[in-house]
Legacy VTK file of the C-alpha trace (Angstrom):
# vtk DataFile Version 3.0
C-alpha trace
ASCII
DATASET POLYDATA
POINTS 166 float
122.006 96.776 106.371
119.316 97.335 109.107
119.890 98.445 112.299
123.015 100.528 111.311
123.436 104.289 112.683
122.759 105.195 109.317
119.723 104.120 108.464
117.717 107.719 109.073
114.508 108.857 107.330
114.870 112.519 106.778
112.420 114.996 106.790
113.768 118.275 105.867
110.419 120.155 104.902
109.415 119.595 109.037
111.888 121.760 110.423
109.156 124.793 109.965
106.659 122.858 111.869
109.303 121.873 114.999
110.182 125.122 115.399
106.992 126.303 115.599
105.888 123.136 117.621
108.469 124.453 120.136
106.731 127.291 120.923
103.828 125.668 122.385
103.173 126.266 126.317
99.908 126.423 128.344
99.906 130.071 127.753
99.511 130.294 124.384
98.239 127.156 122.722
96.991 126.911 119.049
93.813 124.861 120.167
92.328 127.463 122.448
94.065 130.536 120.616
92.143 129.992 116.882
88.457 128.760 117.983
88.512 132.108 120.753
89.547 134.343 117.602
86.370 133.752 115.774
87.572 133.639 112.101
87.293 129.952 111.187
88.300 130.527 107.862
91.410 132.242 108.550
92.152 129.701 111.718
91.369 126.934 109.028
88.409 125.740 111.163
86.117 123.582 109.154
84.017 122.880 111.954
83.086 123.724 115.059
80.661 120.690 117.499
79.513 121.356 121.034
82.764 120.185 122.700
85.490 119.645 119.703
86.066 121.123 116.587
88.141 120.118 113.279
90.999 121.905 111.823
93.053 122.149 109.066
96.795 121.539 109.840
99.004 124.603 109.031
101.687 121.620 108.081
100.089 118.665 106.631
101.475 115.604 105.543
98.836 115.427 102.891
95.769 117.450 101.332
93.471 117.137 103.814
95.328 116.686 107.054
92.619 117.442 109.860
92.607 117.562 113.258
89.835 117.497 115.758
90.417 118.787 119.370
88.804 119.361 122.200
88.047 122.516 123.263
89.055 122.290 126.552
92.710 122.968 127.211
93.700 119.075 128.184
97.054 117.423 127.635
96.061 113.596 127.669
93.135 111.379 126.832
92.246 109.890 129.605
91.713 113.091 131.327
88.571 114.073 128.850
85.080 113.278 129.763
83.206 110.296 127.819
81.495 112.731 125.938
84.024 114.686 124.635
85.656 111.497 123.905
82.198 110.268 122.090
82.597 113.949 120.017
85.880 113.641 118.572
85.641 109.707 117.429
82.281 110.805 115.597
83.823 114.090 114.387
86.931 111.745 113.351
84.060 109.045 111.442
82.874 112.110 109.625
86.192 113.802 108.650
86.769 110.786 106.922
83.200 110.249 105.262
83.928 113.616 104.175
87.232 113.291 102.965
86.782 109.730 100.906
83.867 112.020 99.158
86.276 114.906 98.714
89.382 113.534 97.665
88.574 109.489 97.337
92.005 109.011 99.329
93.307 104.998 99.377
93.439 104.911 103.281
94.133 106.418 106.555
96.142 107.619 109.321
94.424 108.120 112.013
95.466 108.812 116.308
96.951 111.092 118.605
100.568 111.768 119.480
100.699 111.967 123.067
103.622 113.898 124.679
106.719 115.070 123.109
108.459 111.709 122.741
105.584 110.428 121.149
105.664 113.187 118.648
102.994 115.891 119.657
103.949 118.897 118.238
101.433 120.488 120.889
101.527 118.727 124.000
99.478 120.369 126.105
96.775 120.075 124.091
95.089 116.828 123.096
94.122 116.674 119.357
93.620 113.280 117.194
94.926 113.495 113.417
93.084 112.405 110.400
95.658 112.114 107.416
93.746 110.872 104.023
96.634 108.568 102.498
97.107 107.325 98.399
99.128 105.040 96.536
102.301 106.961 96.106
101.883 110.072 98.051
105.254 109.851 99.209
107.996 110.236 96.583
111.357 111.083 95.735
110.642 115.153 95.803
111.049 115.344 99.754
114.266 113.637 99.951
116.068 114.915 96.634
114.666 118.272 96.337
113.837 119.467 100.345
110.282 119.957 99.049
106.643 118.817 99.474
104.132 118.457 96.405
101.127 119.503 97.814
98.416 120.003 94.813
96.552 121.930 96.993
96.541 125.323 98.878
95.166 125.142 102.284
92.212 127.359 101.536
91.553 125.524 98.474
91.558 122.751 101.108
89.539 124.503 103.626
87.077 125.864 100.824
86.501 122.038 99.606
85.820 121.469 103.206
83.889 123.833 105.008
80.080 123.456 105.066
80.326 119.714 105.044
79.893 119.130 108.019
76.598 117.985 109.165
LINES 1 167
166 0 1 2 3 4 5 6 7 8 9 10 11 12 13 14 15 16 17 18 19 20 21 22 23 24 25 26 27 28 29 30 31 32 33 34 35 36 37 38 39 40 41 42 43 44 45 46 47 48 49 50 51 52 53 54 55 56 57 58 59 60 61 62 63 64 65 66 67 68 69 70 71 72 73 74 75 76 77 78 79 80 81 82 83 84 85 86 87 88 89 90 91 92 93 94 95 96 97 98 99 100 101 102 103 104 105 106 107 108 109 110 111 112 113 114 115 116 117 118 119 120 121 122 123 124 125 126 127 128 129 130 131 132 133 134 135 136 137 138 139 140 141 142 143 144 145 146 147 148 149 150 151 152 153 154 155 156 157 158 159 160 161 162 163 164 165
C-alpha cells in the first residue's frame, strides 16, 4: 500500500558519505580544498578548465560518478557568472561523450542538489552531478547485504578517465 509510513527506500551504504557530508562548512570545503592541493590524481581530478573542473566522487552511485564545479567557492546557481555557467554545461556535454565511450552506460542522471533539503551533501559549494546509469545497476545487494557492487576502483576509474579530456 502506497503512501503508508512504511514505505522507506533504504540506503545503508550512504551513511559514510552523510557523515562526511556533515562536515562541510565554508572553511573547509572539498571543492576549493582538492584543486588548491595540486595532486589531481590523488584528489580524483580528471580535469581541470579555466573556471570549473571535473571530479571523481569519493561515493558514487555508479562507476563513473563525476562532478564538475566551479572553482569559485559559490553556494547556488544563480549566483555564478554566464560563463562559468557556459563551462560546466560543456564540461557536463563532455563528461558524458566521454563516459558513453568509456563505459557505453544506458542513460543519465544529470543536475545539482541545491541546499541541504534538496540533498547537497556540500552546500556551500555548487557542483552539478553526472551519474552514467544501465539496465539493472541497482539490485538486491544494497538492500539484503548493506553493500555496493562497484566493478570498479576509483583509480581504475580515474585512470580510464584522465587525459580525455579535450
Amino acid at each position: 500500500m502506497r503512501g503508508v509510513a512504511n514505505d522507506r527506500i533504504w540506503a545503508p551504504w550512504r551513511l559514510d558519505y552523510v557523515k562526511d557530508a556533515s562536515k562541510d562548512s565554508a572553511d573547509e570545503c572539498i571543492f576549493c580544498v582538492k584543486p588548491a592541493e595540486g595532486d589531481d590524481q590523488a584528489n580524483l581530478i580528471v580535469h581541470r578548465g579555466s573556471r570549473c573542473f571535473v571530479i571523481l566522487n569519493k561515493y558514487p552511485y555508479t562507476n563513473g560518478h563525476l562532478m564538475v564545479a566551479p572553482y569559485e567557492h559559490v553556494g547556488t546557481l544563480p549566483r555564478l557568472d554566464r560563463e562559468t555557467v557556459a563551462e560546466m554545461m560543456l564540461l557536463a556535454q563532455e563528461s558524458m561523450t566521454i563516459l558513453e565511450h568509456t563505459y557505453s552506460p544506458h542513460g543519465y542522471n544529470v543536475g545539482f542538489n541545491q541546499g541541504r533539503v534538496a540533498g547537497a551533501g556540500v552546500e556551500h559549494h555548487i557542483h552539478m552531478h553526472v551519474v552514467p546509469r544501465w539496465g539493472g545497476d541497482t539490485n538486491f545487494m544494497p538492500v539484503l547485504a548493506d553493500t555496493r557492487v562497484m566493478p570498479q576502483t576509483l583509480e581504475q576509474s580515474y585512470d580510464a578517465l584522465a587525459g580525455s579530456f579535450g
